[in-house]
N, C-alpha and C positions, 0 to 999 in steps of 0.2 A: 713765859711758858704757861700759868696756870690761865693767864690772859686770854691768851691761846685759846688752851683747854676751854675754860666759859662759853669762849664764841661756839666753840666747836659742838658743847653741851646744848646751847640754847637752839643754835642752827639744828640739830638731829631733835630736839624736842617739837619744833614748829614744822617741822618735817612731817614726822609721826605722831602730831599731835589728834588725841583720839576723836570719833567726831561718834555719836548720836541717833539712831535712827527709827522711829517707829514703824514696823511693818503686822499685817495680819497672818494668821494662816486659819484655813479652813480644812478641820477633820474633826473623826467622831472624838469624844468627849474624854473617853478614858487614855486618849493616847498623847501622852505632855509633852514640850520639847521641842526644841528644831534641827535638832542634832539628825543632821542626814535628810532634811525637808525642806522642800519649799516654801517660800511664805511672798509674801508683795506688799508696795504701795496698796493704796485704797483703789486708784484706777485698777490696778494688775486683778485684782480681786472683781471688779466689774466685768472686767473684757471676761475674766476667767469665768463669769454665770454667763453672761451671754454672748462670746465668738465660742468659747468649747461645750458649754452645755445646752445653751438653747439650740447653738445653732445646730449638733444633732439631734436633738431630741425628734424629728422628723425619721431620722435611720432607726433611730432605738426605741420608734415607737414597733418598726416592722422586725427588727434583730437585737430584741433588750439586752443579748450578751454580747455586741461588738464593742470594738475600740470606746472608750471614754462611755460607755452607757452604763458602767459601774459605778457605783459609790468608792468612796476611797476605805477598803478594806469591810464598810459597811453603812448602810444610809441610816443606820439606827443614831440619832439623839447625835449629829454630828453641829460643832458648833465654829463660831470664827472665836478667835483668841488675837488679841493686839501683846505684842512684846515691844521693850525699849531695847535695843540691842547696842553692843556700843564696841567698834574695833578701831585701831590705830592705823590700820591700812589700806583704810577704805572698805569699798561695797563693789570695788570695777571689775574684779577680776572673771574667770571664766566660768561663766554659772553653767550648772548641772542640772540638767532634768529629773528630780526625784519622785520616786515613786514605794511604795510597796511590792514586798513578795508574798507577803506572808498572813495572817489569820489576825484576829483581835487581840490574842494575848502575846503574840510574839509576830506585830507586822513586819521587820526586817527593812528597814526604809534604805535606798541605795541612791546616792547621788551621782548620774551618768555624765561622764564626759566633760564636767569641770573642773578646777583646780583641786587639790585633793586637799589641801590646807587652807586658802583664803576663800572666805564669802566670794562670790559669786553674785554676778548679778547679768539681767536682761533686758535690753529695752522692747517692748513690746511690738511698738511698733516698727520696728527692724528686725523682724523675725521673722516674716514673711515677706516675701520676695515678689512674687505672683497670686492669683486666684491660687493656681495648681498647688502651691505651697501649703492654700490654708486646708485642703481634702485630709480627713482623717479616715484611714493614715493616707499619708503622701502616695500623689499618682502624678508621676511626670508628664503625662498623657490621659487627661483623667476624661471619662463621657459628663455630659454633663452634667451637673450637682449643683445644685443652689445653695447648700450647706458651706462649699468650698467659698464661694461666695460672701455669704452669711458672714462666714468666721473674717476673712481677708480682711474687707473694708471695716470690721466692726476692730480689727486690729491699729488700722491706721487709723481710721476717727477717736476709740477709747486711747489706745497706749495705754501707758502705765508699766510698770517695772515689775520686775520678778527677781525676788531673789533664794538663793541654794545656798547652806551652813552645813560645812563638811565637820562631822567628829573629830576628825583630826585637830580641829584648829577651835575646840572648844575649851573657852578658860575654866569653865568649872570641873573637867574632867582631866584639864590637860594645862594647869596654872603655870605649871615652870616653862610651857612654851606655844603658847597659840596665838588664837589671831582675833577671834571674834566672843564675845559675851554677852550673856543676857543679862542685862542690869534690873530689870522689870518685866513680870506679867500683869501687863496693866486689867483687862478686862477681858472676861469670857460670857459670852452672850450665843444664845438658839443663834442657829442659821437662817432658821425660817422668819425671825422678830427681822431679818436683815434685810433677807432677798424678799420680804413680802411688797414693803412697800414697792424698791424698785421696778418689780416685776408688775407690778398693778399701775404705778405711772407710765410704764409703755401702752399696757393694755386702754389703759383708758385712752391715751390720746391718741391711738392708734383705730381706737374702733369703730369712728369714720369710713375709713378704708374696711376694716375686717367685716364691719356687716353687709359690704359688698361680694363679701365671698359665697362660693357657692353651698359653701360651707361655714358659716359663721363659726361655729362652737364647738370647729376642730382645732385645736390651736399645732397640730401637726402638720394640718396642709400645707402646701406651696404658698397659696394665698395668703394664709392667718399669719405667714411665719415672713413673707416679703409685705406684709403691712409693718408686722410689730419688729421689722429691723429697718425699714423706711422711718419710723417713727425714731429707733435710735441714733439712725446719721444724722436726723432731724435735730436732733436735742444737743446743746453745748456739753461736751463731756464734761466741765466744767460743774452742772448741774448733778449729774451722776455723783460727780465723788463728794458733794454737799449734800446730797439726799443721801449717801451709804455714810458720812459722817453722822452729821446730825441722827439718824435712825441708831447706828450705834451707838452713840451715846445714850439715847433716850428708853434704849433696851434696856430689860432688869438683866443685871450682872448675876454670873453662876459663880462660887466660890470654885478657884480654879481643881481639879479633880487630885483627889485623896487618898490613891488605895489601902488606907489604912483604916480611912473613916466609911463608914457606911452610906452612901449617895444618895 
């Protein structure tokens, strides 16, 4: 019987044995935590500057208050933060689109439509279906948009993962029964130390093409915007996540934020 037992011990041990993961997230400074956020691989975090920010930045140069042409709660001093997170039950389950309601000192973060207890996760590249898929927001029928575009293919070429950490299933809040843990805030670094380089290795090797526009030194046009995303189906996305490595690490590190201590 206890023989039994052992197998039975070591079999449920290997089962849920806990596994490890490093992921980032990007938001402003003062607000800690992934409790109810999104965060991603390194790829998810690329696709995310350029299929949902570059590729509007064309609408939100003409409608700066539409869909995704905000900051998340505020573009003041917002930074990428790397966590170790470590759960027993994996990262597969049904990831949630988290977002903000709310102001700087009470953003309200809410995670839609996923598991309401286990992490969550998405692969990026399966998230869009069609062009019509990647329009923000979605048009089942949409005129045409080069944005829609933009985002789609920069979907399938980057990929990368996206993952959502429901409160529920948080062990520091919630030890006698969750699912997911931060074992580590490994580094807090500017967003800008981040996205500069990448953003300046499109530009440059894209400017070929761009100074053929009619407009070189709009980076909003049609032109300036189908050079510098020709340029990144160009590029092994491979390169991406070893240029946003390497740049992260080589960033000076912010002591992660303290509201107790003076910043």
């Amino acid at each position: 019987m206890k023989m039994i037992a052992a197998t039975i011990a070591v079999v449920s041990a290997a089962v849920h044995q806990t596994s490890a993961t490093v992921v980032y997230g990007l938001r402003p400074y003062q607000i800690t935590g992934i409790d109810e956020k999104d965060t991603a691989d390194v790829l998810g975090e690329v696709f995310f500057l350029f299929g949902d920010r570059i590729a509007q930045s064309q609408k939100c140069a003409a409608n700066p208050s539409g869909f995704f042409c905000k900051c998340e709660v505020t573009c003041e001093d917002n930074v990428y933060t790397s966590y170790n997170i470590s759960t027993p039950f994996g990262l597969d389950h049904q990831y949630g689109a988290c977002n903000p309601q709310g102001d700087l000192k009470h953003p309200d973060y809410t995670c839609y439509k996923g598991d309401p207890f286990y992490p969550g996760s998405a692969q990026v590249n399966k998230r869009y279906n069609s062009t019509a898929e990647g329009c923000v927001p979605y048009q089942p029928n949409p005129p045409y948009d080069p944005s829609c575009n933009w985002k789609y293919k920069t979907s399938k070429h980057i990929g990368g993962t996206w993952y959502s950490t429901p409160a529920a299933g948080d062990c520091s809040t919630h030890p006698s029964n969750c699912s997911w843990k931060v074992e580590s805030t490994i580094k807090v670094v500017n967003e800008s130390c981040v996205n500069g380089p990448l953003l300046s290795y499109v530009t440059k090797n894209a400017d070929g093409c761009i100074q053929k526009c009619p407009q070189p030194t709009n980076s909003t046009s049609t032109c300036y915007l189908d050079c510098f995303f020709e340029q990144i189906w160009a590029t092994p996305a491979a390169k991406f996540e070893k240029l946003f490595m390497d740049t992260f690490d080589s960033c000076p590190g912010r002591q992660p934020y303290n509201p107790s201590i003076a910043q």
